[in-house]
mmCIF file of the N, C-alpha and C atoms, coordinates in Angstrom:
data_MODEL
# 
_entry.id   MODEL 
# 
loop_
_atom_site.group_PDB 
_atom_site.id 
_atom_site.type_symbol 
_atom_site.label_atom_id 
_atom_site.label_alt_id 
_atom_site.label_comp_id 
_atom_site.label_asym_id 
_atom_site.label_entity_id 
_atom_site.label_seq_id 
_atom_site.pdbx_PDB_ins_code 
_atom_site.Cartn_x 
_atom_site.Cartn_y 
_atom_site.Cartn_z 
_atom_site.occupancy 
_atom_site.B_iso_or_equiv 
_atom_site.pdbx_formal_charge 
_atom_site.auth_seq_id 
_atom_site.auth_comp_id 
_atom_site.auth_asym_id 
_atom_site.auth_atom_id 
_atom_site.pdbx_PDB_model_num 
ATOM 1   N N  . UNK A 1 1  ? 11.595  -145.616 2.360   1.00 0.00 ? 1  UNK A N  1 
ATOM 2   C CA . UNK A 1 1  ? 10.454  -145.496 1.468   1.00 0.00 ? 1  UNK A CA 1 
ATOM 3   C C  . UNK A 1 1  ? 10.984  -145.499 0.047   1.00 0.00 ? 1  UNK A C  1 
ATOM 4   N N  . UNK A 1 2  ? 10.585  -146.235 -0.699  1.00 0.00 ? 2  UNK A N  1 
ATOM 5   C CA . UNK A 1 2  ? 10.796  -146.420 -1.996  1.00 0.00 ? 2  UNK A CA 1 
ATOM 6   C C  . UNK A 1 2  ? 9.931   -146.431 -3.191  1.00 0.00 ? 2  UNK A C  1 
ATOM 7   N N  . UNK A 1 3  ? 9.534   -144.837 -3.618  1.00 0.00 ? 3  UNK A N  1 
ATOM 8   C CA . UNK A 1 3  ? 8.450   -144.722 -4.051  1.00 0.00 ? 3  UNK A CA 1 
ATOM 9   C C  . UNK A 1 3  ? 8.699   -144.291 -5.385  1.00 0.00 ? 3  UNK A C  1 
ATOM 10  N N  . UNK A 1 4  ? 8.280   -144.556 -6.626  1.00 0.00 ? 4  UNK A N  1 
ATOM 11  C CA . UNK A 1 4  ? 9.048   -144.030 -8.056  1.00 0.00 ? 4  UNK A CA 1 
ATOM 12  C C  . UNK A 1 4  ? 8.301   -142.600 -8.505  1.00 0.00 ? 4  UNK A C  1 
ATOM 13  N N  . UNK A 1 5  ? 8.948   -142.299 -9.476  1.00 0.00 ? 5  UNK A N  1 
ATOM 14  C CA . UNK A 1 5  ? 8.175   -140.558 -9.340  1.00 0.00 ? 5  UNK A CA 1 
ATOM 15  C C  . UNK A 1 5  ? 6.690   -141.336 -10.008 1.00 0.00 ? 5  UNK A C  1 
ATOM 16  N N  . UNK A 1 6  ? 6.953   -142.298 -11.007 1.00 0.00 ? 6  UNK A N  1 
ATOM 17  C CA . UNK A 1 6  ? 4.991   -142.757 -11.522 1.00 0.00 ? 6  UNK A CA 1 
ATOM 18  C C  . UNK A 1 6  ? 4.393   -143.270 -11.168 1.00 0.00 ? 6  UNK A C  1 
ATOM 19  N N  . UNK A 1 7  ? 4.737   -143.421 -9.700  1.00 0.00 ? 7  UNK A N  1 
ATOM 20  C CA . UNK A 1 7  ? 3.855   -143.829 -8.107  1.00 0.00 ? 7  UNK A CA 1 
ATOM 21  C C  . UNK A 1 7  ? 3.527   -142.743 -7.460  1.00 0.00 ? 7  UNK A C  1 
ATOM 22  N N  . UNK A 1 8  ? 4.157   -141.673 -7.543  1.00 0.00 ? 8  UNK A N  1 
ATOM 23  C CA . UNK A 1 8  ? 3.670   -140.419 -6.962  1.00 0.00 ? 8  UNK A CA 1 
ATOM 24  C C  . UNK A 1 8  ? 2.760   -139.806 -7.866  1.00 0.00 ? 8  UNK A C  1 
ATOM 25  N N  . UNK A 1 9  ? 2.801   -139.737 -9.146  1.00 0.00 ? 9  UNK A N  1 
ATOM 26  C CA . UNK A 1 9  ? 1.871   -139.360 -10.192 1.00 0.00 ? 9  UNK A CA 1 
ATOM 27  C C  . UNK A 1 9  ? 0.574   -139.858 -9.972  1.00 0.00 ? 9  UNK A C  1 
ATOM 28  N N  . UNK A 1 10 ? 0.736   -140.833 -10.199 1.00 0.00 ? 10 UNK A N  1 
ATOM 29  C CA . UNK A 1 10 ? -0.572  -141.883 -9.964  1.00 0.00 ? 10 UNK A CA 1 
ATOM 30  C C  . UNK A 1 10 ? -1.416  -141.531 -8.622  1.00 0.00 ? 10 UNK A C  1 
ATOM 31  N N  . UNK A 1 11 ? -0.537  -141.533 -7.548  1.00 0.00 ? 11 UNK A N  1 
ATOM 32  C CA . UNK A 1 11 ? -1.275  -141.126 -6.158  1.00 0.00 ? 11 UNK A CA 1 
ATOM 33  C C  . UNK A 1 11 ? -1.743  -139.567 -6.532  1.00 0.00 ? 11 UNK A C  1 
ATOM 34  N N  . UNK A 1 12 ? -0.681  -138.830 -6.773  1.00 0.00 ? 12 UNK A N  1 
ATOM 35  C CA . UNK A 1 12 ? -1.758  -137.526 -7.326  1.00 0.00 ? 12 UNK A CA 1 
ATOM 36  C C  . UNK A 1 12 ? -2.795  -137.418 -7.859  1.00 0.00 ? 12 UNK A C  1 
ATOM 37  N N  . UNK A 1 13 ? -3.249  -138.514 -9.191  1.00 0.00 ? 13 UNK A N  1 
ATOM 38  C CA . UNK A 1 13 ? -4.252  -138.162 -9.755  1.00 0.00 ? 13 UNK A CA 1 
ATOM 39  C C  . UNK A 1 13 ? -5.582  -138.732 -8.702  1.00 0.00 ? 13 UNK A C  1 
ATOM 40  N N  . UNK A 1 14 ? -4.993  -139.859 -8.439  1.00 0.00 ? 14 UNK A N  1 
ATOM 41  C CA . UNK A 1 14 ? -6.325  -141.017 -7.701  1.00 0.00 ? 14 UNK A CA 1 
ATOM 42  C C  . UNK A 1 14 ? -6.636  -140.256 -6.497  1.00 0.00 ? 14 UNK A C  1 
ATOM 43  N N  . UNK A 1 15 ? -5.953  -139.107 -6.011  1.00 0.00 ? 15 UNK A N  1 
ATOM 44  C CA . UNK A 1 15 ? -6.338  -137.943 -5.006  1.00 0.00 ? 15 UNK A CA 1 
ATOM 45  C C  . UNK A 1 15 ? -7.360  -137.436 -5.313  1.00 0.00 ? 15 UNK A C  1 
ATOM 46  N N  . UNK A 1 16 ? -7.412  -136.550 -6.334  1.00 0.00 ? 16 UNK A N  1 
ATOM 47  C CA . UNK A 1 16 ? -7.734  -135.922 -7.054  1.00 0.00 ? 16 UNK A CA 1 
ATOM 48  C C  . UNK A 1 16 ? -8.988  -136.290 -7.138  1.00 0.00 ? 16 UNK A C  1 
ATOM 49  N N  . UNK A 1 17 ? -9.376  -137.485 -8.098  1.00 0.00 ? 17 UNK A N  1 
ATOM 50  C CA . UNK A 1 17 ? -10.746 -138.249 -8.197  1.00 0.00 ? 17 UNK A CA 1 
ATOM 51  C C  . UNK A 1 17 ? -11.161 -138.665 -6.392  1.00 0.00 ? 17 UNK A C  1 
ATOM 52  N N  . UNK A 1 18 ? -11.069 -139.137 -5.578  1.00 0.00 ? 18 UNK A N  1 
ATOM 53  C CA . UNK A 1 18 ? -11.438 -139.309 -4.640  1.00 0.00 ? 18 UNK A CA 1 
ATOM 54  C C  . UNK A 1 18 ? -11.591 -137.831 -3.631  1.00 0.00 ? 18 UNK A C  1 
ATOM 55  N N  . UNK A 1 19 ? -11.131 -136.607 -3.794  1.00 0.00 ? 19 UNK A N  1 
ATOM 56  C CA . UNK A 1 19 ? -11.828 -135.482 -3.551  1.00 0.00 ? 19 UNK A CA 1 
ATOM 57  C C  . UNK A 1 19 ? -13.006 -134.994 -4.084  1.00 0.00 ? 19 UNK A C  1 
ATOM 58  N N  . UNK A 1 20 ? -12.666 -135.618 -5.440  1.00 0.00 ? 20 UNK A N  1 
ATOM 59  C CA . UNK A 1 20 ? -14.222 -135.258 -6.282  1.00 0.00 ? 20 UNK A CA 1 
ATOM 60  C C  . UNK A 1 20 ? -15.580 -136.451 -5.881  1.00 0.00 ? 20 UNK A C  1 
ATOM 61  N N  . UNK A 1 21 ? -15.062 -137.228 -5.304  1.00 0.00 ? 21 UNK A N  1 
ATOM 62  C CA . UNK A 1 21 ? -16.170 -138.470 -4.936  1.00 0.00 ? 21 UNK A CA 1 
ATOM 63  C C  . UNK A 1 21 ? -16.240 -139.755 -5.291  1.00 0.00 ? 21 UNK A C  1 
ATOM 64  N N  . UNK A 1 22 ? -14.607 -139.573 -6.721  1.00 0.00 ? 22 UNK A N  1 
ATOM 65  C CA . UNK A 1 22 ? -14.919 -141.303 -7.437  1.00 0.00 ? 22 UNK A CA 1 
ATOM 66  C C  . UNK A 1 22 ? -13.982 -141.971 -6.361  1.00 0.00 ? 22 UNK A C  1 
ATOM 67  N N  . UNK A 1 23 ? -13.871 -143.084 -6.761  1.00 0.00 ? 23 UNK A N  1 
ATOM 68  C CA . UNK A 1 23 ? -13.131 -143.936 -6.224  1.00 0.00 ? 23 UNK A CA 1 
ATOM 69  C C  . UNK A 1 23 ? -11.646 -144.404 -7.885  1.00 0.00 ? 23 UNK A C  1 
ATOM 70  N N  . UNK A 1 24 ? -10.579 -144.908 -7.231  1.00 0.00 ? 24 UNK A N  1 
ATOM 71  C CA . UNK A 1 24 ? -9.791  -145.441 -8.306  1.00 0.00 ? 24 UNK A CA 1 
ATOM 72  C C  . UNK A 1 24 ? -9.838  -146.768 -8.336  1.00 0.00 ? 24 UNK A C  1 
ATOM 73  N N  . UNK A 1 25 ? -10.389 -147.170 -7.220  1.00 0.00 ? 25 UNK A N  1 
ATOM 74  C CA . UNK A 1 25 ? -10.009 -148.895 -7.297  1.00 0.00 ? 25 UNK A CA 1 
ATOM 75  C C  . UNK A 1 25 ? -11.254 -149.300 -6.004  1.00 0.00 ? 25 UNK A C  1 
ATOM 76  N N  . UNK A 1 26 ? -11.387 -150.450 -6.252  1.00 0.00 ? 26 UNK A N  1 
ATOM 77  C CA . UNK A 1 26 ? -12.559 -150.970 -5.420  1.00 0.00 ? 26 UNK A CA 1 
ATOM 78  C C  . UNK A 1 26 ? -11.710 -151.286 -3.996  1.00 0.00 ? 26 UNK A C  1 
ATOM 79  N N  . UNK A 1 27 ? -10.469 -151.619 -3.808  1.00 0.00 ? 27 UNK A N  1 
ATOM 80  C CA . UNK A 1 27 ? -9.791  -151.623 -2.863  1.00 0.00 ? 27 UNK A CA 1 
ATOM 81  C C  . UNK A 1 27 ? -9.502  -150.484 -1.745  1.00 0.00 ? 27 UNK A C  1 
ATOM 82  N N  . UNK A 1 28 ? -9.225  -150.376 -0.864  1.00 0.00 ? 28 UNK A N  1 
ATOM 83  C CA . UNK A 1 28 ? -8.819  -149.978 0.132   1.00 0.00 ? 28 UNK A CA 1 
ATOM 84  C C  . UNK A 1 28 ? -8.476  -148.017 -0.788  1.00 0.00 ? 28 UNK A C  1 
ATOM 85  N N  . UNK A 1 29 ? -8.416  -147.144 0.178   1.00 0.00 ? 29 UNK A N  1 
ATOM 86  C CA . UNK A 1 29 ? -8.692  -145.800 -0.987  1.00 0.00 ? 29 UNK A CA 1 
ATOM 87  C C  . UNK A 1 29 ? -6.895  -145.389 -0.880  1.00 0.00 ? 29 UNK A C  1 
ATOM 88  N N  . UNK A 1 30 ? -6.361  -144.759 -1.864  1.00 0.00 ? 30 UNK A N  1 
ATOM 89  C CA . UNK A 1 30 ? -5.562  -144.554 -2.121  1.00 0.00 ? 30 UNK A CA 1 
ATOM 90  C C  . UNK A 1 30 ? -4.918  -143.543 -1.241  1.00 0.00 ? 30 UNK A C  1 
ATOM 91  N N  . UNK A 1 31 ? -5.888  -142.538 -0.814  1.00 0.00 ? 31 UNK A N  1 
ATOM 92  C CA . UNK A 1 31 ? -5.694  -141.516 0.188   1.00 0.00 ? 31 UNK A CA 1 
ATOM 93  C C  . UNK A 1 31 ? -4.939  -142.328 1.368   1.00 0.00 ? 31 UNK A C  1 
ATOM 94  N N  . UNK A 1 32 ? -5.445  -143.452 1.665   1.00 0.00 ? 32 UNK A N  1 
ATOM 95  C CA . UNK A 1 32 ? -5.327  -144.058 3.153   1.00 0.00 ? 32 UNK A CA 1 
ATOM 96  C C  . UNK A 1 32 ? -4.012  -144.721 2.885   1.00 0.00 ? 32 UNK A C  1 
ATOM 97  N N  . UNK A 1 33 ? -3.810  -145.429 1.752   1.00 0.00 ? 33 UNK A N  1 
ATOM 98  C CA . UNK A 1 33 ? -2.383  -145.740 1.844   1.00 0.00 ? 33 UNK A CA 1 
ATOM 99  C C  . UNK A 1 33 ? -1.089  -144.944 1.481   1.00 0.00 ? 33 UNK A C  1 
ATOM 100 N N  . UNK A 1 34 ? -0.963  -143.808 1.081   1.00 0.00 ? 34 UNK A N  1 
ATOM 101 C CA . UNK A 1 34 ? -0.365  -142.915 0.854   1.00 0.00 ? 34 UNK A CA 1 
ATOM 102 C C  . UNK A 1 34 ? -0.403  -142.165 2.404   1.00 0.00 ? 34 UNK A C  1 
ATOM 103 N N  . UNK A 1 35 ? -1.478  -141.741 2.976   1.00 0.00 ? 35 UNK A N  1 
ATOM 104 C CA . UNK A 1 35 ? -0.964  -141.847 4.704   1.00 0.00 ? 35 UNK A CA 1 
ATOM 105 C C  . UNK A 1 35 ? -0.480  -142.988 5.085   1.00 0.00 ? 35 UNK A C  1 
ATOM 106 N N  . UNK A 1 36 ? -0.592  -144.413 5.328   1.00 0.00 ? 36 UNK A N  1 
ATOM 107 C CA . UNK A 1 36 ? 0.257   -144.955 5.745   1.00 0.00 ? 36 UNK A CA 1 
ATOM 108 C C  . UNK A 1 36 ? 1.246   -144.932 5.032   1.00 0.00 ? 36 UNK A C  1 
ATOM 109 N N  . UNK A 1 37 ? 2.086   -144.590 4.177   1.00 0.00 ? 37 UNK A N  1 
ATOM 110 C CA . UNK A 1 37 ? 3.491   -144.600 3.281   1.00 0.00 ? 37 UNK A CA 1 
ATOM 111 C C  . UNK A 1 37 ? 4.365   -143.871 3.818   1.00 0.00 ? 37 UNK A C  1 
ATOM 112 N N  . UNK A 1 38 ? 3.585   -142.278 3.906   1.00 0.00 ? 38 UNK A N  1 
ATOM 113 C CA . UNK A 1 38 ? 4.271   -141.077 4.964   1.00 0.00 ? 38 UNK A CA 1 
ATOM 114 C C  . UNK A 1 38 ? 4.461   -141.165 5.924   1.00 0.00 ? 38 UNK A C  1 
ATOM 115 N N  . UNK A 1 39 ? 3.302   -142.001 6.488   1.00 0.00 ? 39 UNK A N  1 
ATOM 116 C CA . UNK A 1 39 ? 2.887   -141.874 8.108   1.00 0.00 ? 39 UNK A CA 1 
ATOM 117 C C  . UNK A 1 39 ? 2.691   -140.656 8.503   1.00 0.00 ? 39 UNK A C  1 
ATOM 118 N N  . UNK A 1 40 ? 1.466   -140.768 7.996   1.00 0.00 ? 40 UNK A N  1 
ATOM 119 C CA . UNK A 1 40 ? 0.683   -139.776 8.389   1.00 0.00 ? 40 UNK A CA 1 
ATOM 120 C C  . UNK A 1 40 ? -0.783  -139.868 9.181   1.00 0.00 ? 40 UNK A C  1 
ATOM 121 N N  . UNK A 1 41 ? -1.094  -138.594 9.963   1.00 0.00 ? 41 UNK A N  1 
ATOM 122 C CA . UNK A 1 41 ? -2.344  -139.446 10.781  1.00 0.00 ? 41 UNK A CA 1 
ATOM 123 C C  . UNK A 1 41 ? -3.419  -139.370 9.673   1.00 0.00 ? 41 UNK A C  1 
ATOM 124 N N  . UNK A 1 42 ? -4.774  -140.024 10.265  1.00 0.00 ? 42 UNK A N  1 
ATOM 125 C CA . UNK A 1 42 ? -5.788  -140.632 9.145   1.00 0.00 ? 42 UNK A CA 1 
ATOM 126 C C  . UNK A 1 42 ? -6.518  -139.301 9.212   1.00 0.00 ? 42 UNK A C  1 
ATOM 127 N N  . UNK A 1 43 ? -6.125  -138.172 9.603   1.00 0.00 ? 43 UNK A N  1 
ATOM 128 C CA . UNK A 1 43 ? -7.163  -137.253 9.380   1.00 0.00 ? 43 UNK A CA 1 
ATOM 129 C C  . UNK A 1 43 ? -6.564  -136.283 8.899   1.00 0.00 ? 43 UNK A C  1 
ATOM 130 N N  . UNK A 1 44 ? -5.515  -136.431 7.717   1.00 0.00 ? 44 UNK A N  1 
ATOM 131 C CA . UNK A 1 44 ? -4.901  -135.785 6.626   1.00 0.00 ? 44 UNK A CA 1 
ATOM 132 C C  . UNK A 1 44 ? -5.765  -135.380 5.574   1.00 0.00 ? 44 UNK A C  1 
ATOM 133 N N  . UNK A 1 45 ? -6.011  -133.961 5.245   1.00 0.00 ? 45 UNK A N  1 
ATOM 134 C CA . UNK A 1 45 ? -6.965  -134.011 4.208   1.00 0.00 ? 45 UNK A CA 1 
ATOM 135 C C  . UNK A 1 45 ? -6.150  -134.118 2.835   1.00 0.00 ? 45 UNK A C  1 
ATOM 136 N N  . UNK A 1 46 ? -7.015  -134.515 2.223   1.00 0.00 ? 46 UNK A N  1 
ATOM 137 C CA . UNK A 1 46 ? -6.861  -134.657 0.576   1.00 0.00 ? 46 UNK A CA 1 
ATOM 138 C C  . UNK A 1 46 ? -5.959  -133.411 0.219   1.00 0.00 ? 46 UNK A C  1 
ATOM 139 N N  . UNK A 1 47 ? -6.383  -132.157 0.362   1.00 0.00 ? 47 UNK A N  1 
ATOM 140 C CA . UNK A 1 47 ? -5.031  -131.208 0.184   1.00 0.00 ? 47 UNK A CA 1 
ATOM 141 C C  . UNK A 1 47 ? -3.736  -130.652 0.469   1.00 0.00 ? 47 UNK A C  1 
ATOM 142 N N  . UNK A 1 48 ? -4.059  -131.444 1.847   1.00 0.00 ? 48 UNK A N  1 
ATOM 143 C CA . UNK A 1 48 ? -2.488  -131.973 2.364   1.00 0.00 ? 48 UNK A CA 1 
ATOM 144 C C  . UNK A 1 48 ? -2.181  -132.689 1.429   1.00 0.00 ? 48 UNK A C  1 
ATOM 145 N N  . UNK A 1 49 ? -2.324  -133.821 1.567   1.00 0.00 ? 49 UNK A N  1 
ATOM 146 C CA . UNK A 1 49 ? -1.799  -135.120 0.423   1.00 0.00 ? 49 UNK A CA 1 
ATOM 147 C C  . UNK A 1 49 ? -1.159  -134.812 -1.006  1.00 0.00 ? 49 UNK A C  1 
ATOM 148 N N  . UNK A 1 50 ? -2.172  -133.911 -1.556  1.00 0.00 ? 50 UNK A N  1 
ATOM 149 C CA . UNK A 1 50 ? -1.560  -133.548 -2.951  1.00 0.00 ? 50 UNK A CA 1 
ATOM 150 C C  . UNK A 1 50 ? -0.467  -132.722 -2.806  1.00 0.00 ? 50 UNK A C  1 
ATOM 151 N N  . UNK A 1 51 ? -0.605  -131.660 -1.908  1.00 0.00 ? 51 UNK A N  1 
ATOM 152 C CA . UNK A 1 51 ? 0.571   -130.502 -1.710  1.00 0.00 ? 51 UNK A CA 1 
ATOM 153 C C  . UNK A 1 51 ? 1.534   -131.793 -0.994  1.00 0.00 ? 51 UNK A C  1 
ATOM 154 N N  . UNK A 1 52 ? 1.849   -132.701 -0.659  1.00 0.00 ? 52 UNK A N  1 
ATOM 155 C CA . UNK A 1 52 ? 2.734   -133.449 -0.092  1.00 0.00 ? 52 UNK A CA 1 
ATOM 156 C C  . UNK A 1 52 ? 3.373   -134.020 -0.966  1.00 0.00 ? 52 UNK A C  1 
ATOM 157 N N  . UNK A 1 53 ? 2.934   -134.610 -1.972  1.00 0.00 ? 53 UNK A N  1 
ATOM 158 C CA . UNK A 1 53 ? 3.795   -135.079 -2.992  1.00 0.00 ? 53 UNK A CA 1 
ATOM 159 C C  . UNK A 1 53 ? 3.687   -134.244 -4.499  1.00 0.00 ? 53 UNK A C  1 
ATOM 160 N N  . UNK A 1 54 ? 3.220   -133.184 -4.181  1.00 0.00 ? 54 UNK A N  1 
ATOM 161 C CA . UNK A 1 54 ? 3.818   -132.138 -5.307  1.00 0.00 ? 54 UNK A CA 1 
ATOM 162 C C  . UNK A 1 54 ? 5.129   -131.434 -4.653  1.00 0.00 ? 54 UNK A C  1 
ATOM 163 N N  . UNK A 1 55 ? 5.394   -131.517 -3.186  1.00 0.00 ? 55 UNK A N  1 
ATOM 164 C CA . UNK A 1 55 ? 6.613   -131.079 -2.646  1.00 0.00 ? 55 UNK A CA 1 
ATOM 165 C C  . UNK A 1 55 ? 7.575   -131.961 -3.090  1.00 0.00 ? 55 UNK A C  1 
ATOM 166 N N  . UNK A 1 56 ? 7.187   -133.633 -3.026  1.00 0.00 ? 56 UNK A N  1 
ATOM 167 C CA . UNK A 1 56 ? 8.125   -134.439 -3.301  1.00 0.00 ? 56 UNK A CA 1 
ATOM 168 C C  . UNK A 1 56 ? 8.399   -134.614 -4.261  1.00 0.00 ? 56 UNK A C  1 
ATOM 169 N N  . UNK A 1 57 ? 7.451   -134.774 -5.620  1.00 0.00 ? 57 UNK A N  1 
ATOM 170 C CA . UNK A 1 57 ? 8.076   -134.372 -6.741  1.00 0.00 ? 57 UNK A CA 1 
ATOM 171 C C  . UNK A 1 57 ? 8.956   -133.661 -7.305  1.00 0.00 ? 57 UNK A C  1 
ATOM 172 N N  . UNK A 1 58 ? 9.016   -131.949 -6.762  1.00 0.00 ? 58 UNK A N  1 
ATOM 173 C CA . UNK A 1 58 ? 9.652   -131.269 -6.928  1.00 0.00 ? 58 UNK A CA 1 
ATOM 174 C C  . UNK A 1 58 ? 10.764  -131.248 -6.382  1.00 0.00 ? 58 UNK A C  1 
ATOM 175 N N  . UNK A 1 59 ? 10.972  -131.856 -5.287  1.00 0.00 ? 59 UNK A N  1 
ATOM 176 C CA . UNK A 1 59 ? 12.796  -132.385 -4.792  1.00 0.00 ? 59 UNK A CA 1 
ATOM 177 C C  . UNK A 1 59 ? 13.282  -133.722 -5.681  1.00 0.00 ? 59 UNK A C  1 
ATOM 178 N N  . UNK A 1 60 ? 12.288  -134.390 -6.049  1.00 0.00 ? 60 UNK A N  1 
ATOM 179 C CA . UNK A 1 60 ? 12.660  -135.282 -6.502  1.00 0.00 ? 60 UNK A CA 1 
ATOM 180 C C  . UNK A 1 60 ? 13.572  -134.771 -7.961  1.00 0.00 ? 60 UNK A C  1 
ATOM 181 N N  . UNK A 1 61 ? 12.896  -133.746 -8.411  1.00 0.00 ? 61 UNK A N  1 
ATOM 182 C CA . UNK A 1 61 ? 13.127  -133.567 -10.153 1.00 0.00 ? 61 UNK A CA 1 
ATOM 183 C C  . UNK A 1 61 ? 14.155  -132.298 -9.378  1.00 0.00 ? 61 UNK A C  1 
ATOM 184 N N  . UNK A 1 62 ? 14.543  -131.612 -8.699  1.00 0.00 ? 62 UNK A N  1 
ATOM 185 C CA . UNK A 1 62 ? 15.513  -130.895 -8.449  1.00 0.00 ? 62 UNK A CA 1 
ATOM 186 C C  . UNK A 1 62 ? 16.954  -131.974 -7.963  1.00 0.00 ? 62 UNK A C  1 
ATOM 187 N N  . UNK A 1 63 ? 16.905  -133.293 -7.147  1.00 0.00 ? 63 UNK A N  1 
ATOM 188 C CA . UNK A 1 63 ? 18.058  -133.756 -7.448  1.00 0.00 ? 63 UNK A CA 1 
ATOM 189 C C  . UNK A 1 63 ? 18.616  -134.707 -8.051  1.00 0.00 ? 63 UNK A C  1 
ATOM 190 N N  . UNK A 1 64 ? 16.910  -134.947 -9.663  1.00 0.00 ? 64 UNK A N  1 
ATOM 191 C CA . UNK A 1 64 ? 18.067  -135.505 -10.643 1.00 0.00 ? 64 UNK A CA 1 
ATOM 192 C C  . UNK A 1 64 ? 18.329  -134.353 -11.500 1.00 0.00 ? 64 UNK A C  1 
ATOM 193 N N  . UNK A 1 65 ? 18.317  -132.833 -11.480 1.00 0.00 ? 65 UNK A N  1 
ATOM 194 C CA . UNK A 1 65 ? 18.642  -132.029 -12.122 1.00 0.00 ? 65 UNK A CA 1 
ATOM 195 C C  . UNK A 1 65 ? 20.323  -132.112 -11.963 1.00 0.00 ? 65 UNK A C  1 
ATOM 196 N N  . UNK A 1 66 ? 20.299  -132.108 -10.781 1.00 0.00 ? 66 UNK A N  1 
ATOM 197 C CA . UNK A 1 66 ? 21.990  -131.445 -9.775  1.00 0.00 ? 66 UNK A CA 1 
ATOM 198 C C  . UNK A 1 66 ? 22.863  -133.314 -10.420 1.00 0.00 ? 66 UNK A C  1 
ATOM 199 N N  . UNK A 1 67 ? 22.035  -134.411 -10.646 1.00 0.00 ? 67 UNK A N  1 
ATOM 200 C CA . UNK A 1 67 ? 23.347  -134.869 -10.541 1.00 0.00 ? 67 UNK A CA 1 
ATOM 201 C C  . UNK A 1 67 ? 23.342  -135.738 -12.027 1.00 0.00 ? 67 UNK A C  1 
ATOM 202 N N  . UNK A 1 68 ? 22.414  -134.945 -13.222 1.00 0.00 ? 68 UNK A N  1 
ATOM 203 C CA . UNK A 1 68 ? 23.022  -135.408 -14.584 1.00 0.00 ? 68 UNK A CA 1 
ATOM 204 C C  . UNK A 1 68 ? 23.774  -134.472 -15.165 1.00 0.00 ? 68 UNK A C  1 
ATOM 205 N N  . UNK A 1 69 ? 24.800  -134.920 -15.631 1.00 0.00 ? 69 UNK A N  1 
ATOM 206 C CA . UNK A 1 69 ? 25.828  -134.075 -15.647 1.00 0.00 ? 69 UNK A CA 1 
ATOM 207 C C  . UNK A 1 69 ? 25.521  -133.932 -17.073 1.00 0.00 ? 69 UNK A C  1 
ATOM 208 N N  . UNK A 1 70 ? 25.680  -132.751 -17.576 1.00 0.00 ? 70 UNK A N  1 
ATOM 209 C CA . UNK A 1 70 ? 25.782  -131.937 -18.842 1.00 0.00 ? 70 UNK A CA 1 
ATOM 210 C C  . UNK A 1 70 ? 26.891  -132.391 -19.865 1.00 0.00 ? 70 UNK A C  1 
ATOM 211 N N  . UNK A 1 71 ? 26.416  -132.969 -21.351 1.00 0.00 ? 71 UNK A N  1 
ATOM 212 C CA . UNK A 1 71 ? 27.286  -133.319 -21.931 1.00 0.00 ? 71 UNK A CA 1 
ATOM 213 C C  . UNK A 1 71 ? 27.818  -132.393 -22.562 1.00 0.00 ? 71 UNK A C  1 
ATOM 214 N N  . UNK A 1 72 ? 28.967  -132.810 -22.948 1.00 0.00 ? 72 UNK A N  1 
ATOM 215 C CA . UNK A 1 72 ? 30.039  -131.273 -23.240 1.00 0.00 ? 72 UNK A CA 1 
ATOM 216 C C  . UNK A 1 72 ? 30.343  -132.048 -25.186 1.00 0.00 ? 72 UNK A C  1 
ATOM 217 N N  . UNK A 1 73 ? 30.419  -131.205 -25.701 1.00 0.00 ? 73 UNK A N  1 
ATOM 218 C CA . UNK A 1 73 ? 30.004  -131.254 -27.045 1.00 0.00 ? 73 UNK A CA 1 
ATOM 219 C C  . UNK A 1 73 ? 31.303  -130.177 -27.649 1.00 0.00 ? 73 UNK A C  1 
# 
C-alpha cells in the first residue's frame, strides 16, 4: 500500500463530510475506497475509518521523527 500522508489527510476530511451527509466527489464515496485500500469489510463505520488513519498518521509522523537525524551545529 502506498499511500502519502496528503492522501490520508484528504481521506480524513472527505470522511468527515460524508458522515455529515455531503458527498466529496460525484464518484464512487471515499469511505468505500479507503475500505478497499485497507481491506476492510463494507460495513466499517465512518468512525472506524477516521480512528484508522489517525492511527496511521501518527506512526507515520513517529517514524519520520526516529529517522531525521538532528543537525549538530
Amino acid at each position: 500500500m502506498d499511500v502519502t500522508v496528503f492522501q490520508l489527510i484528504q481521506f480524513k476530511a472527505a470522511i468527515k463530510l460524508e458522515k455529515l451527509g455531503m458527498r466529496h466527489s460525484s464518484g464512487r464515496s471515499v469511505s468505500a475506497h479507503v475500505k478497499k485500500l485497507f481491506g476492510l469489510p463494507r460495513n466499517t463505520s465512518h468512525d472506524a475509518l477516521i480512528k484508522l488513519i489517525e492511527d496511521t498518521l501518527k506512526g507515520a509522523q513517529q517514524c519520520e521523527t526516529q529517522q531525521t537525524p538532528q543537525p549538530s551545529i
